[in-house]
Backbone as a chain_set.jsonl record, in Angstrom:
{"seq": "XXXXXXXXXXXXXXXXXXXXXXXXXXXXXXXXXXXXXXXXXXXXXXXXXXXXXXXXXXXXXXXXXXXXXXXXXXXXXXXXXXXXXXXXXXXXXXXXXXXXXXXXXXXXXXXXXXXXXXXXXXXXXXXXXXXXXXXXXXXXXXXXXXXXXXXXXX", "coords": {"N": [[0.84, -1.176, 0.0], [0.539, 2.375, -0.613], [0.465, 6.055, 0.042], [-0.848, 8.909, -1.451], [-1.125, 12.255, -1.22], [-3.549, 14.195, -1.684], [-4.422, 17.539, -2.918], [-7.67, 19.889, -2.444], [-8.199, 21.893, -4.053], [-6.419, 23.127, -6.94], [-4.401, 25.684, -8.3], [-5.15, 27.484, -10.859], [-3.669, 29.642, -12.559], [-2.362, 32.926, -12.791], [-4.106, 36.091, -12.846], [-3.645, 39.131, -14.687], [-3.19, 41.108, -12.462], [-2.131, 39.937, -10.596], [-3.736, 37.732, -8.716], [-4.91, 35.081, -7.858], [-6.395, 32.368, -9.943], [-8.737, 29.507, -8.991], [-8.919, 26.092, -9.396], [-11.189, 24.576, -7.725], [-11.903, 21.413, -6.359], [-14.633, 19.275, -7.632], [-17.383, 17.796, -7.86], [-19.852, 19.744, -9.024], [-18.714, 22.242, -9.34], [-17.29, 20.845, -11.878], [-19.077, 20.038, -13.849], [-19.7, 22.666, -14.329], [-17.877, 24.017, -15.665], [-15.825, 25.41, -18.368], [-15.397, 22.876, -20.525], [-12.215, 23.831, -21.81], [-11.046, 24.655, -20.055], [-11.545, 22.794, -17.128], [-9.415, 20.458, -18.698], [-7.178, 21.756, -18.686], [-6.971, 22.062, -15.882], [-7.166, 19.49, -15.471], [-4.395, 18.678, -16.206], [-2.635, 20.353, -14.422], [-3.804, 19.126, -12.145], [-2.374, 16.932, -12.378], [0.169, 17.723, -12.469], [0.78, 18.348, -10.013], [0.512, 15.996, -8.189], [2.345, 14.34, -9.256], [4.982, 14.521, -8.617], [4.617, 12.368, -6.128], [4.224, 10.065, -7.532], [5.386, 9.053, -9.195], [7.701, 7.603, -8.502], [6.353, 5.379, -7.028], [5.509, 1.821, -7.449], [4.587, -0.053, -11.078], [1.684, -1.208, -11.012], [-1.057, -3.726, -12.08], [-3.186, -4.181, -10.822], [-5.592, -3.09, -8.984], [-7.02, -1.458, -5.452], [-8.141, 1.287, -4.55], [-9.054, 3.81, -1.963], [-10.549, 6.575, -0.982], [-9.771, 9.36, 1.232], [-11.247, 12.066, 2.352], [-10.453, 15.332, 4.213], [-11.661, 17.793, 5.596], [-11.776, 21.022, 5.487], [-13.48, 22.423, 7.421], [-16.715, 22.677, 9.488], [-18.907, 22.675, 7.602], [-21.38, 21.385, 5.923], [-21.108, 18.186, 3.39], [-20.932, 16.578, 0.261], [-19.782, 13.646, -0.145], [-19.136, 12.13, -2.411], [-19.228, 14.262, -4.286], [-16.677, 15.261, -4.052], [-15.114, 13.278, -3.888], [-15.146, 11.816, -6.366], [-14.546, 13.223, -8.466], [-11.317, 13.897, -7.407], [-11.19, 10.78, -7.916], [-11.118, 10.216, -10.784], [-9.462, 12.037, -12.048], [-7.166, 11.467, -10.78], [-6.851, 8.546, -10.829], [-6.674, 8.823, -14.086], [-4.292, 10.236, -13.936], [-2.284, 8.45, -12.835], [-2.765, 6.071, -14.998], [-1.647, 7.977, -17.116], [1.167, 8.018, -16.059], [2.266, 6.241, -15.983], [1.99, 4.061, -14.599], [-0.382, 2.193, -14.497], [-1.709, 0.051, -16.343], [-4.416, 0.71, -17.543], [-7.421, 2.434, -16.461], [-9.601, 1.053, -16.158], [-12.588, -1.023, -14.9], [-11.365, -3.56, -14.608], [-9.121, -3.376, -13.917], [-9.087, -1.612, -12.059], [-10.949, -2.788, -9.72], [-12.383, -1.962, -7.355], [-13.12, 0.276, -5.374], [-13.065, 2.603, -2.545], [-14.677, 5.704, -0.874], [-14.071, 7.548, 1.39], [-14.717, 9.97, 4.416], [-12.885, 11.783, 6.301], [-12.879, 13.388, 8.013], [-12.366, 16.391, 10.349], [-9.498, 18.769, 9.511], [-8.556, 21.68, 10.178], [-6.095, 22.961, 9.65], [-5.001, 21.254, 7.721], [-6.633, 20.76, 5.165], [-7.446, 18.278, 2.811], [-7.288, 15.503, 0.467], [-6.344, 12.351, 1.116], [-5.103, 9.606, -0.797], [-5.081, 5.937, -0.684], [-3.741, 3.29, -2.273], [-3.486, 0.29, -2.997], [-1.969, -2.823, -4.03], [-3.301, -5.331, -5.519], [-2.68, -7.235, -7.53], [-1.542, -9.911, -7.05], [-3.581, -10.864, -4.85], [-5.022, -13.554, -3.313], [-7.017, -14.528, -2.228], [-10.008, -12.485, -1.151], [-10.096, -11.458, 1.764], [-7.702, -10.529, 2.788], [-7.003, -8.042, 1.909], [-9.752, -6.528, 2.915], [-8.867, -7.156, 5.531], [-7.258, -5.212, 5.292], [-7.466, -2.78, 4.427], [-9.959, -2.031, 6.988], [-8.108, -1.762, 9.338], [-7.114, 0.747, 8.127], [-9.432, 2.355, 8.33], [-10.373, 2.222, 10.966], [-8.096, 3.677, 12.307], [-8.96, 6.286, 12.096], [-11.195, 6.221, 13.06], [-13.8, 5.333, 11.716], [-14.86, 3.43, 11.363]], "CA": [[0.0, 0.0, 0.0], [0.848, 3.331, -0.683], [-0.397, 7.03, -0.178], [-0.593, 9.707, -2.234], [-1.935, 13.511, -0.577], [-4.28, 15.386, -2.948], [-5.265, 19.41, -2.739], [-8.659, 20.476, -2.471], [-8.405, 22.68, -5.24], [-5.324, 23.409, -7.897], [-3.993, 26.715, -8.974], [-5.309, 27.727, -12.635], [-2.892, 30.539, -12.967], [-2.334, 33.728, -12.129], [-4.183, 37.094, -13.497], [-3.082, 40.39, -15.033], [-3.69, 42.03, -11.502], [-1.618, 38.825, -9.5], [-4.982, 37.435, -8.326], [-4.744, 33.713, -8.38], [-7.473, 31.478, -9.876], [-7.881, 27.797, -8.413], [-10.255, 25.192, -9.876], [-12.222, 23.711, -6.328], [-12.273, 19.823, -7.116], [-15.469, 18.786, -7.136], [-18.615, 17.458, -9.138], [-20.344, 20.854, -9.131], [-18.048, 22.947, -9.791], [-16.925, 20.466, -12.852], [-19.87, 20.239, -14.437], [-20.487, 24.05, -14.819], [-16.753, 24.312, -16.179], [-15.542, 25.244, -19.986], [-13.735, 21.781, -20.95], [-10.914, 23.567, -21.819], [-10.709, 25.029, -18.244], [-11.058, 21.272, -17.289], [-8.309, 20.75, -19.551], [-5.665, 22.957, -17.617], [-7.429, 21.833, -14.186], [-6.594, 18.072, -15.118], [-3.018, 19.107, -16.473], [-2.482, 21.176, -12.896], [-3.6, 18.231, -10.803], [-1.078, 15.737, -12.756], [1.88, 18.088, -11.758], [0.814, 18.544, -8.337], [1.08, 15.193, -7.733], [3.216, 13.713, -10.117], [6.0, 13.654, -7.978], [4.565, 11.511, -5.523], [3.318, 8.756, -8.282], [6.61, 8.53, -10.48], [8.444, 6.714, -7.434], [6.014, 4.129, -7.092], [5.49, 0.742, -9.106], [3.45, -0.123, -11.662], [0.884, -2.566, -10.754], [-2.047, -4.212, -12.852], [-5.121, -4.571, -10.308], [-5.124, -2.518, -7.824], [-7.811, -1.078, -5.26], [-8.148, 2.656, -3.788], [-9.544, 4.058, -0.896], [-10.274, 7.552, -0.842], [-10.716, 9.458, 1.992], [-11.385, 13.658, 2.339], [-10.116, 15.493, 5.16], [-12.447, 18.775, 5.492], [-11.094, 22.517, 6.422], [-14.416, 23.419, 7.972], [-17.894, 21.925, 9.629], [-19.431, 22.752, 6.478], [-21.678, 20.516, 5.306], [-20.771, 18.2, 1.93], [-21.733, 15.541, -0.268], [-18.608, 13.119, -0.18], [-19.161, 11.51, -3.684], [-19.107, 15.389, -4.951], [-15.481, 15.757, -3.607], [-14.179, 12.4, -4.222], [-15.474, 11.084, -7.749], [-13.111, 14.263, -9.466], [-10.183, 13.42, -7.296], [-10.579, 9.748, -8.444], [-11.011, 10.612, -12.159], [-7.995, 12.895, -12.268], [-5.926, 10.677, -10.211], [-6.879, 6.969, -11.947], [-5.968, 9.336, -15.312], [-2.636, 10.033, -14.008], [-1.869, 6.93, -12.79], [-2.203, 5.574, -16.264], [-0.53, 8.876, -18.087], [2.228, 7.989, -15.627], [2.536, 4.438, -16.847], [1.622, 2.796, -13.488], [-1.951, 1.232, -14.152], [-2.082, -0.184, -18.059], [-5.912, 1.257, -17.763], [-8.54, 3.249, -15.172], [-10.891, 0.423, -16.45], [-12.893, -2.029, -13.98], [-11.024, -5.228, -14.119], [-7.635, -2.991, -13.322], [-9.47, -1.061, -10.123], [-12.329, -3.725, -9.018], [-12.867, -1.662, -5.588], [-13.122, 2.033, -4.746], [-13.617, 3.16, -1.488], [-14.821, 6.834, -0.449], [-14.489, 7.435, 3.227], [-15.035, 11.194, 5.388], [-11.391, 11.493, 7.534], [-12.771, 13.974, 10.079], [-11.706, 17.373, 9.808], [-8.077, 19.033, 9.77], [-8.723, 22.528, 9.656], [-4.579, 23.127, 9.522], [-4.397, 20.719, 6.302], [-7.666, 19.97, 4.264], [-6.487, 17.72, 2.075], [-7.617, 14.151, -0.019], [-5.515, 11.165, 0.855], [-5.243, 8.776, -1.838], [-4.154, 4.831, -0.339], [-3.368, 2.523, -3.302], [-3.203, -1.14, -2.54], [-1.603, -3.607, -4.761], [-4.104, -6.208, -5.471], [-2.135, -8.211, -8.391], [-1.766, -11.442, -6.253], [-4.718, -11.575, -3.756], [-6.099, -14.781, -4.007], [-8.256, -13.818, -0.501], [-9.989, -10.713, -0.743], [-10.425, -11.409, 2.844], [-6.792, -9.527, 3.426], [-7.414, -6.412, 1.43], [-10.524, -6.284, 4.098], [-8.427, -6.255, 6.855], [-5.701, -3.502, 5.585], [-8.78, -1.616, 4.788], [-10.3, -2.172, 8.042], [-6.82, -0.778, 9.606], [-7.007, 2.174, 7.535], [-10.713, 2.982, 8.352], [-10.084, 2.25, 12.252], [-7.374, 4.679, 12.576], [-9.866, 7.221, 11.88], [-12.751, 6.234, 13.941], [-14.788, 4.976, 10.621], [-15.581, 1.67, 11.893]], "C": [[0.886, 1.24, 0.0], [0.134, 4.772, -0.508], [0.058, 8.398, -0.782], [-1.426, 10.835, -1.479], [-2.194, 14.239, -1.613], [-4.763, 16.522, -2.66], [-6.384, 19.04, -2.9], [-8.972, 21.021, -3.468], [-6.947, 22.9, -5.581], [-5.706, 24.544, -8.397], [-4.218, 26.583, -10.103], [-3.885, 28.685, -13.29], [-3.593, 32.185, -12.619], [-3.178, 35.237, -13.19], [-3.382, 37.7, -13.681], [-2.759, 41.179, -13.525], [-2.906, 41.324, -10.206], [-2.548, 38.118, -8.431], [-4.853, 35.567, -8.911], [-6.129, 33.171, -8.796], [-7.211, 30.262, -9.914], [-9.295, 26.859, -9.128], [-10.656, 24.141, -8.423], [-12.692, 21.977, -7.107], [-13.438, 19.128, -6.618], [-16.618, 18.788, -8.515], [-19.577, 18.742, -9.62], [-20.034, 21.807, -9.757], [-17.168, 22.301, -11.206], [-17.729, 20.381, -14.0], [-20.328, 21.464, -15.021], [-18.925, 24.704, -15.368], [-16.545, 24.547, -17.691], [-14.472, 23.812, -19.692], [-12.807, 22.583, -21.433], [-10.414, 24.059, -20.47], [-10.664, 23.884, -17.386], [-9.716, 20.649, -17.444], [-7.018, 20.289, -18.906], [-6.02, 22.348, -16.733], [-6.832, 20.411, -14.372], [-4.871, 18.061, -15.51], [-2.468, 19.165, -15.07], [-2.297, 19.949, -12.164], [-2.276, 17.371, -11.013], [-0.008, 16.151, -12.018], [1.633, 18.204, -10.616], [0.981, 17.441, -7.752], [2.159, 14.164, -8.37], [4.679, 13.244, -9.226], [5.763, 12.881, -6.831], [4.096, 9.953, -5.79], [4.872, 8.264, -8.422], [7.72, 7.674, -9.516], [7.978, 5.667, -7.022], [6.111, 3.265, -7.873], [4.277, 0.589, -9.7], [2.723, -1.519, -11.266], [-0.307, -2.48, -11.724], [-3.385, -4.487, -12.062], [-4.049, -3.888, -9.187], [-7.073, -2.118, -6.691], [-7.546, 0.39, -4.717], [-9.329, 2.58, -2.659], [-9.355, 5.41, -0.597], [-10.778, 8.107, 0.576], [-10.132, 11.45, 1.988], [-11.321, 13.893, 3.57], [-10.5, 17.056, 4.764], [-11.44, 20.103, 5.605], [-12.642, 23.066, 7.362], [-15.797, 22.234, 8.353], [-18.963, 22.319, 8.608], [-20.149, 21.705, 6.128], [-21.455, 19.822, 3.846], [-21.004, 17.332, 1.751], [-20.082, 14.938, -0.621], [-18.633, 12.785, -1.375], [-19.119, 12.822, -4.682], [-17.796, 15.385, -4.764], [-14.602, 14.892, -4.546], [-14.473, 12.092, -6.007], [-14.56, 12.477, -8.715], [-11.802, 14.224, -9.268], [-10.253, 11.719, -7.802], [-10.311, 9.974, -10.391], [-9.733, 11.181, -12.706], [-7.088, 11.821, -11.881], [-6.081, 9.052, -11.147], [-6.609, 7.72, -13.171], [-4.425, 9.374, -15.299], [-2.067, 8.959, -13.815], [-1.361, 6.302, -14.333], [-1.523, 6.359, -17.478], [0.644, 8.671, -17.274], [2.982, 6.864, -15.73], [2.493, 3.906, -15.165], [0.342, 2.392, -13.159], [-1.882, 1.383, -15.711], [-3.666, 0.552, -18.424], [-6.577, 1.644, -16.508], [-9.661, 2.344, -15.693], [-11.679, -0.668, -15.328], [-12.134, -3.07, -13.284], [-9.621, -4.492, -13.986], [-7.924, -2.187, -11.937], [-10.76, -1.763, -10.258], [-12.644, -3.168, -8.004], [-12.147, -0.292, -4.941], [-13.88, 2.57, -3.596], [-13.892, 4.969, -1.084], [-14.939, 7.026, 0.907], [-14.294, 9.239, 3.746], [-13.618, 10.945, 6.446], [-11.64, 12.456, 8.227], [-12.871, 15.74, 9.029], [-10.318, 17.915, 10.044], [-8.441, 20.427, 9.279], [-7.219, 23.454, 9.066], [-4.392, 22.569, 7.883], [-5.129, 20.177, 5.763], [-7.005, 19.492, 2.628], [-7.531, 16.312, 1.205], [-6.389, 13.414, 0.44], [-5.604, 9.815, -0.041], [-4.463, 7.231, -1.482], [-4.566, 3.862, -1.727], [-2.971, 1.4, -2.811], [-3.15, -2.062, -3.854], [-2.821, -4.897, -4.662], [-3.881, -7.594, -6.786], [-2.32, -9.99, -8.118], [-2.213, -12.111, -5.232], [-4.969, -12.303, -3.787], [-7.52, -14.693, -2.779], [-8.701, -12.874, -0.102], [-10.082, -10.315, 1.088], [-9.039, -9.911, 3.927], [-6.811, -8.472, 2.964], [-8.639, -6.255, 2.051], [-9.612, -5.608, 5.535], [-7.383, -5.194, 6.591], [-6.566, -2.613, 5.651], [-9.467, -0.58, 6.146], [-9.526, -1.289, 8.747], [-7.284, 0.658, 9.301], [-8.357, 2.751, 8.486], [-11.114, 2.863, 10.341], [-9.243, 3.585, 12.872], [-8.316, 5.818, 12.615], [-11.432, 7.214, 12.382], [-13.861, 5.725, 13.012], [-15.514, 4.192, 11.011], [-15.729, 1.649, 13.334]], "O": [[1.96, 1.167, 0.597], [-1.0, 4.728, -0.984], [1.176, 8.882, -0.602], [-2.503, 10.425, -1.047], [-1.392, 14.822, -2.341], [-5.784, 16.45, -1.976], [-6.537, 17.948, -3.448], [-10.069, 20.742, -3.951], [-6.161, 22.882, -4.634], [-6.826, 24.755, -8.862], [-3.655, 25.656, -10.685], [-3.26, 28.389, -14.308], [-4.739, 32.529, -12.333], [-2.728, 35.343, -14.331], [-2.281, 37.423, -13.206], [-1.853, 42.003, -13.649], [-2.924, 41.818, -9.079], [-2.094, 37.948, -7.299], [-4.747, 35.087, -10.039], [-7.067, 33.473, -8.058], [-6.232, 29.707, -10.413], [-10.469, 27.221, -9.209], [-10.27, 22.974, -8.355], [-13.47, 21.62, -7.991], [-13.467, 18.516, -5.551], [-16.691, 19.404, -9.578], [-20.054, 18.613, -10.748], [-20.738, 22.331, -10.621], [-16.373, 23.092, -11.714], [-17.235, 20.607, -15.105], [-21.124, 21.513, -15.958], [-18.868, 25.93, -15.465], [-17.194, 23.755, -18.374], [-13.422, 23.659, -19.069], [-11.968, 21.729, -21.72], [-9.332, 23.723, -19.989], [-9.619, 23.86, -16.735], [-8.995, 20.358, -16.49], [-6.3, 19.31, -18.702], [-5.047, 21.64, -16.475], [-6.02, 20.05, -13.521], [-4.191, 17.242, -14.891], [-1.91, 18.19, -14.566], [-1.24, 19.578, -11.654], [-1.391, 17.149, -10.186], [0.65, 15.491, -11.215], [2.676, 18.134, -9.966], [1.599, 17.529, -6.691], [2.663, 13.249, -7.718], [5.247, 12.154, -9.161], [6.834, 12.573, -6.308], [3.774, 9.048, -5.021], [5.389, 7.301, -7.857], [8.619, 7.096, -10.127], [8.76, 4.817, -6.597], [6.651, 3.468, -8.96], [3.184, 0.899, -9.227], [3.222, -2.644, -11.256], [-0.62, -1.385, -12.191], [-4.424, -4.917, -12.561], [-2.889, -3.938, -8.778], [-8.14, -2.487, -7.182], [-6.359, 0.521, -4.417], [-10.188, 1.717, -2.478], [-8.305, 5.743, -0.047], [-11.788, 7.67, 1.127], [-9.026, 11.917, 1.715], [-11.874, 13.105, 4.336], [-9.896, 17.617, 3.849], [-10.249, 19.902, 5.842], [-12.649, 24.175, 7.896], [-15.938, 21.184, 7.726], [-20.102, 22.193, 9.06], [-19.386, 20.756, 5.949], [-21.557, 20.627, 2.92], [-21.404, 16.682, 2.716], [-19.277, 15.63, -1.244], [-17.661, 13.41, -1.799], [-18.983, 12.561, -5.877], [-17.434, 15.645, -5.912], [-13.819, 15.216, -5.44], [-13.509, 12.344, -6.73], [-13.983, 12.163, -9.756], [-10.992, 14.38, -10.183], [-9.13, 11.333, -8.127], [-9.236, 9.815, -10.969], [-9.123, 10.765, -13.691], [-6.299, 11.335, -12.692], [-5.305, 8.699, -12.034], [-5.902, 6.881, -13.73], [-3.595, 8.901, -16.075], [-1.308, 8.489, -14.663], [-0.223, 6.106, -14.76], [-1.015, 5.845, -18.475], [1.543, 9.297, -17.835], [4.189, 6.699, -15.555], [3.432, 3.165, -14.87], [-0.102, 2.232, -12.022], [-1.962, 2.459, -16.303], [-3.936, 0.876, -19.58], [-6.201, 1.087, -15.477], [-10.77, 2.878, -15.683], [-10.741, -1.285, -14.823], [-12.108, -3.425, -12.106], [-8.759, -5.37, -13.938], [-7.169, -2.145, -10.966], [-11.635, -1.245, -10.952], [-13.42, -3.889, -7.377], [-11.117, -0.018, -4.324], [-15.06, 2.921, -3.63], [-12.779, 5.493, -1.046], [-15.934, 6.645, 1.524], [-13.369, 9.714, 3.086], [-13.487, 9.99, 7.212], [-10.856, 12.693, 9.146], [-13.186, 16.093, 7.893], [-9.847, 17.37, 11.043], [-8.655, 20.538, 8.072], [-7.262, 24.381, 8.257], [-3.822, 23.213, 7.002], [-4.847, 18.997, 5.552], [-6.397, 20.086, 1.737], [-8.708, 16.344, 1.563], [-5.321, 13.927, 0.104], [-6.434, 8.992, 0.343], [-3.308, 7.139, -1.897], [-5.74, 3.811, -2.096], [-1.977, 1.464, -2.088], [-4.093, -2.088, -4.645], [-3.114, -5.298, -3.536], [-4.613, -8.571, -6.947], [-2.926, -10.889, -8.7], [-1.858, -13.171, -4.718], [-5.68, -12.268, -4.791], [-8.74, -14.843, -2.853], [-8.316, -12.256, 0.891], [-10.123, -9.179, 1.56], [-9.153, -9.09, 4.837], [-6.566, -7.62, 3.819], [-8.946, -5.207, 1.482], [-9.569, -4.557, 6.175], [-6.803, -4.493, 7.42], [-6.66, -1.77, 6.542], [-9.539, 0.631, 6.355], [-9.938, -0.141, 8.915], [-7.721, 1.492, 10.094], [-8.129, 3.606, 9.341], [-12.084, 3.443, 10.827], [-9.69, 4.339, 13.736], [-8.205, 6.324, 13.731], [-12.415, 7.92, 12.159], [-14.966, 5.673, 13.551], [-16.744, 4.236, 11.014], [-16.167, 0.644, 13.895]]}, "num_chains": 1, "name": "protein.A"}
């Protein structure tokens, strides 16, 4: 297993005036986007995490487990947050050559989980579990499990 830490939102670039604009990652705010603003926004995320992919290995089945770590008691719809960080991230993955495809039978099992809040470091964490030579999904349960303990989930 491995983890990867994802922003909240990615820097678009900077105005005339030094006024930054950031694209907010989320289903709402993607949907009411110009694709080519999209585009740039999925470009952005690649390099933001890029250097924490290109050091891992490539594996062929894998599972994820996302989980969102708030800045605020805000109310939010977790599957708004997460389903744009997986999209972006299962893209890079395979523009980074470590997943031959973002198709089913290469991620069989995506978790979305709520990690609390961190108002210091709202963040996505992204855990990646090798799933090549499970023959027992019973143990990718319990690393899971682990994970989702640490955090009071379960």
């Amino acid at each position: 297993m491995y983890k990867i830490v994802s922003p909240l939102k990615i820097r678009l670039s900077i105005d005339k005036k030094g006024k930054e604009r950031f694209f907010i990652l989320n289903l709402n705010n993607y949907r009411n986007t110009y694709f080519r603003t999209l585009n740039v926004a999925k470009i952005k995320y690649k390099q933001a995490i890029v250097d924490q992919i290109q050091d891992k290995p490539r594996y062929e089945k894998i599972a994820i487990l996302y989980q969102v770590f708030k800045g605020d008691n805000r109310r939010f719809d977790i599957g708004n947050v997460l389903s744009i960080h997986q999209k972006f991230f299962e893209d890079a993955l395979v523009e980074c050559g470590k997943l031959p495809d973002d198709k089913a039978s290469n991620i069989p099992m995506v978790l979305y989980t709520d990690g609390g809040i961190d108002r210091d470091n709202p963040r996505v964490e992204i855990k990646v579990y090798n799933i090549d030579h499970i023959k027992d999904p019973t143990e990718l349960y319990k690393q899971i499990n682990i994970e989702l303990e640490k955090h009071n989930i379960l």
